[in-house]
Steps between C-alpha positions, in 0.01 A plus 500: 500500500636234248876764500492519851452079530793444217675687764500313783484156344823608289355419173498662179247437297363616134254389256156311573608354854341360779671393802425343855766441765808634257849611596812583390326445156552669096174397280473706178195355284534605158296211380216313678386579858759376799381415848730418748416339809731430808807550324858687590781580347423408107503674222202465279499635110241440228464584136299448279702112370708477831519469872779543719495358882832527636570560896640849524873385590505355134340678308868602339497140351238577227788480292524152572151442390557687120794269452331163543213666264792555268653151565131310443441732161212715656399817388358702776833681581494634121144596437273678721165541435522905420760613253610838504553695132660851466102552386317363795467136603313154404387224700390134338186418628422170395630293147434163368600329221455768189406784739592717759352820668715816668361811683728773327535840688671810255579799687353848368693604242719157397451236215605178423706434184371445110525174451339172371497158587530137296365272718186668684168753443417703752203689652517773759178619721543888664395485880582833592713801355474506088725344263657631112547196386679479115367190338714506114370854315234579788532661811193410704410704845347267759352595889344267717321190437603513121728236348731418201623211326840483401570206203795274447783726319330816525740781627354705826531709708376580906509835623352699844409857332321562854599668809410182719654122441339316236341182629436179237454127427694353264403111373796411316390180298709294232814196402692709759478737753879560600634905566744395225227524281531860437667703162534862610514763257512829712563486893534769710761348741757344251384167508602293199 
């Protein structure tokens, strides 16, 4: 019923969307819930930090929008809220002054690079899928609902040994929580 309605009021429609008296319409909801009401012609984007409302004629201007970002020294044209590694992805989930949190999804089979940090301690909480984690001379096998801390300067390691993604919390907390904050010994995908 809801295809055959997209249909005939020529919209296109995808995520959590409600809509009442719509035409001529794209809404893709990636992030909250959209409801549209009496509305034609627009297009309608959301993500988890942005929304776009544009009417569908301009939506080729969005360019215009990333410079003046650029021009007023904003960041939301460089940094989305999921990054995407050769091992999986991360997404910051909140961070304050001398913390921050990420969800951290390793696909079966990948790890993350040895390395160590200067500036921050870290500890990292398994919510589905297992995790061989290398924490200096030990290697320490981890499955849901178990957790590890990682201290200041000690070299690590992340790894999915499982056949399904590997699921964690990381709360990253210390003087400074920047990526540049990593040494890398060994790295699978040639990163310095």
């Amino acid at each position: 019923m809801e295809r055959r309605q997209q249909r005939r009021s020529g919209n296109s429609l995808k995520g959590d969307v409600l809509t009442l008296d719509t035409k001529n319409s794209l809404v893709r909801a990636d992030g909250p819930f959209v409801a549209t009401i009496g509305v034609e012609d627009l297009v309608i984007v959301t993500t988890k930090d942005a929304v776009l409302v544009a009417h569908k004629d301009r939506s080729e201007e969005v360019k215009a929008i990333v410079d003046r970002l650029k021009a007023a020294k904003r960041t939301e044209h460089l940094h989305h809220p999921r990054v995407y590694r050769p091992w999986g992805s991360y997404e910051t989930t909140d961070n304050g002054e001398r913390f921050q949190t990420k969800r951290i999804i390793v696909k079966p089979g990948q790890k993350l690079s040895l390395q160590k940090h200067h500036h921050r301690a870290e500890h990292w909480i398994v919510v589905q899928g297992s995790a061989l984690v290398t924490r200096n001379e030990e290697q320490i096998l981890l499955t849901e609902n178990e957790s590890i801390y990682i201290p200041l300067g000690a070299l690590h390691r992340l790894e999915n040994p499982g056949k399904i993604p590997l699921h964690l919390i990381e709360v990253q907390s210390g003087a400074y929580l920047g990526e540049d904050d990593i040494v890398r010994f060994d790295d699978d995908y040639g990163r310095g």
